[in-house]
C-alpha positions as CSV (number, residue, x, y, z in Angstrom):
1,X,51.9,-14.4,-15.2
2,X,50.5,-16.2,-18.3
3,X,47.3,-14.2,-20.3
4,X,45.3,-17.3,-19.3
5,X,46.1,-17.1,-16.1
6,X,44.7,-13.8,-15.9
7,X,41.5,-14.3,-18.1
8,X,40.9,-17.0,-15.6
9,X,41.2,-14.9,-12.7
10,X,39.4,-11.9,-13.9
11,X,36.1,-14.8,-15.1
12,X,36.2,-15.9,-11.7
13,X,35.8,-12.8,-9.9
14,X,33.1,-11.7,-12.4
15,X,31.5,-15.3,-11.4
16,X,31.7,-14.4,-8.0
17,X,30.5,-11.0,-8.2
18,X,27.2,-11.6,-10.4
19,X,26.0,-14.9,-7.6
20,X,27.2,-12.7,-4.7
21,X,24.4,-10.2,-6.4
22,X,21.9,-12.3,-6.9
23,X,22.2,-13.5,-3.4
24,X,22.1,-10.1,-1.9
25,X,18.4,-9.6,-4.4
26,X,17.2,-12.6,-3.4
27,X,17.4,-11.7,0.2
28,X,16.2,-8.3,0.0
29,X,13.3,-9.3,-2.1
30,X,12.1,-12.2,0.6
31,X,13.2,-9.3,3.3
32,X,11.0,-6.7,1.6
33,X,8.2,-9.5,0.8
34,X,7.6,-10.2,4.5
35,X,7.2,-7.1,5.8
36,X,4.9,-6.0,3.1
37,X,3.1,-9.7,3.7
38,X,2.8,-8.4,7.8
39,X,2.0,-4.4,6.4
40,X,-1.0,-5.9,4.5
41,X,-2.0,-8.5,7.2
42,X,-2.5,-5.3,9.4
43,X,-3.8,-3.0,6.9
44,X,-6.3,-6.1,5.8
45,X,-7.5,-5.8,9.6
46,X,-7.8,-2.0,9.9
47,X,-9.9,-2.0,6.7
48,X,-12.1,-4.5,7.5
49,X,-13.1,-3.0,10.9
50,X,-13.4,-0.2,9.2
51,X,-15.8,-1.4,6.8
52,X,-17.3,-3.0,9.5
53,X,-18.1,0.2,11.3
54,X,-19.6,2.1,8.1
55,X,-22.0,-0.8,7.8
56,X,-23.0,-0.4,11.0
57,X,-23.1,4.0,10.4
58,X,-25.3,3.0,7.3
59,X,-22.6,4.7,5.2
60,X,-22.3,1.8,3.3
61,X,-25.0,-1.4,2.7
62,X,-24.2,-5.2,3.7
63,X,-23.7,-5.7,0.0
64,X,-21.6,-3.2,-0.4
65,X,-19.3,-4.5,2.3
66,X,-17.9,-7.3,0.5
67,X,-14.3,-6.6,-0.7
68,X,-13.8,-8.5,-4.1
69,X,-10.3,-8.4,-4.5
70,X,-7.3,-6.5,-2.6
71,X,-3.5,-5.7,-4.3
72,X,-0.7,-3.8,-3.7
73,X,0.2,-0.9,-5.1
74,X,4.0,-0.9,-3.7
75,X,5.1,-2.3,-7.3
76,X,3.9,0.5,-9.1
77,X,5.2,3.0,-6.8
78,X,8.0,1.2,-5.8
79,X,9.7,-1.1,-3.0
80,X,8.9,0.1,0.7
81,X,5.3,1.5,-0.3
82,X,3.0,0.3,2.3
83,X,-0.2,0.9,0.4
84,X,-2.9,-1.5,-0.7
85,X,-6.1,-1.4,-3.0
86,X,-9.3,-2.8,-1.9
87,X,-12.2,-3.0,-4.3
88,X,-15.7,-3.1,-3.2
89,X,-19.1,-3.3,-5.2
90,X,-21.1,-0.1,-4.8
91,X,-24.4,1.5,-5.7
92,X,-25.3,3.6,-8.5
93,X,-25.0,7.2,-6.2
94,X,-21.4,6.0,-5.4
95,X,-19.6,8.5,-7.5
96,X,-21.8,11.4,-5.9
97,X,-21.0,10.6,-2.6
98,X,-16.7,10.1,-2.9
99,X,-15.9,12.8,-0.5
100,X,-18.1,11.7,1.9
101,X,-16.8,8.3,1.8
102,X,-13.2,9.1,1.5
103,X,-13.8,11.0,4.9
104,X,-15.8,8.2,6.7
105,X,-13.2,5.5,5.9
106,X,-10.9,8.0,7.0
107,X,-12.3,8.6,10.8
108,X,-13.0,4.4,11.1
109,X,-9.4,4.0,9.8
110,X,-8.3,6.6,12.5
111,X,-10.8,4.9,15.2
112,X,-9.1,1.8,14.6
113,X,-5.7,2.9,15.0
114,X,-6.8,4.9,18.3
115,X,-8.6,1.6,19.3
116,X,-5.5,-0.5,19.0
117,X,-2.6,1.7,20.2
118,X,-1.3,2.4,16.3
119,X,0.7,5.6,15.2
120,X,2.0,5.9,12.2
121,X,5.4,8.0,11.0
122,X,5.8,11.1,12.9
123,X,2.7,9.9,15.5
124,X,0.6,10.6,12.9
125,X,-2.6,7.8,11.9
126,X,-1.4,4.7,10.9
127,X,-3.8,4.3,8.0
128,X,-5.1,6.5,5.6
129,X,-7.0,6.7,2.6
130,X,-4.6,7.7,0.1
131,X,-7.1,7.7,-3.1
132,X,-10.6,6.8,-4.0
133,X,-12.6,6.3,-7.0
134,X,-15.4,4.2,-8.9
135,X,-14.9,2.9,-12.0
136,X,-16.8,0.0,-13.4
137,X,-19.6,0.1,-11.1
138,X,-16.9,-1.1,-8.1
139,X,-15.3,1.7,-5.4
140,X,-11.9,1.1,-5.4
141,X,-10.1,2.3,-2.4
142,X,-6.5,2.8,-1.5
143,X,-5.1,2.5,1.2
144,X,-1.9,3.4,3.4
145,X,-0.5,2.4,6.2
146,X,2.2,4.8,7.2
147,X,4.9,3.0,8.8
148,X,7.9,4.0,6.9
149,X,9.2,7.5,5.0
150,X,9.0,5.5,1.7
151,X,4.8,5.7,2.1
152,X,4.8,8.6,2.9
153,X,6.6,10.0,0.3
154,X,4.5,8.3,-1.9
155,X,1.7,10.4,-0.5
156,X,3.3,13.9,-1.0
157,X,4.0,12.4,-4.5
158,X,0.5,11.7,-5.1
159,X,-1.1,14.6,-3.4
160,X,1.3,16.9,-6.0
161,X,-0.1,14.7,-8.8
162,X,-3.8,15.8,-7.5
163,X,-2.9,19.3,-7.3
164,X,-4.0,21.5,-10.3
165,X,-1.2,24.1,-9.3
166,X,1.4,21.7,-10.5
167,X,0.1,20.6,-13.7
């Protein structure tokens, strides 16, 4: 066989390697972009309800109900993370109150999931709040929907983060 013939050969499997690559990543990204798209959809619902609920608790005020912005924090923590950040505006006792509203959200986020028939991993709740905090005079809350083992992993992963044994 002529050296050409060869360099030609080994080119064009290289060629066919790298676009049969790309078109395996393109399809798991789309893959992995609708079901996050459907994860947040759901977790959008649960949240709002909840919201809904602590308005109607007087945990929180009408003006404080208004989420301002929502994101994902699956590209931080990487792909198959089903957890998302909602930001709301708060009052000025917000940061003296955390716990208590960590645990509120908590029960209407477990309410919700009772109400609609939703279990997460292991028949645990489907949504939890995996961190809270105020910064900027908003609350930011995250949180999780545990439908897969990559979430929660991501919580272990951030509870050893929180825990002062580990540092």
């Amino acid at each position: 066989m002529a050296p050409s013939l060869i360099i030609e050969i080994i080119i064009g499997i290289l060629i066919a390697i790298v676009v049969y690559e790309l078109i395996h990543r393109s399809i798991v990204q789309r893959a992995t972009r609708m079901v996050r798209r459907s994860a947040q959809d759901d977790t959008d619902v649960a949240v709002k309800a909840a919201i809904r609920r602590l308005v109607n608790d007087d945990v929180l005020t009408e003006a404080e109900s208004q989420i301002s912005s929502i994101a994902t924090v699956a590209d931080v923590w990487g792909r198959g993370v089903m957890a998302f950040e909602y930001t709301l505006p708060v009052g000025m006792d917000a940061k003296h109150r955390l716990r208590a509203l960590e645990l509120a959200f908590n029960d209407a986020l477990a309410s919700f999931g009772t109400d609609h028939d939703l279990k997460g991993i292991n028949d645990g709740p489907a949504f939890v709040v995996s961190d809270i905090w105020v910064y900027e005079g908003r609350l930011h809350v995250d949180v999780a929907y545990l439908t897969n083992e990559s979430t929660v992993e991501y919580l272990k992963d951030l509870k050893k983060l929180n825990d002062p044994a580990v540092r």
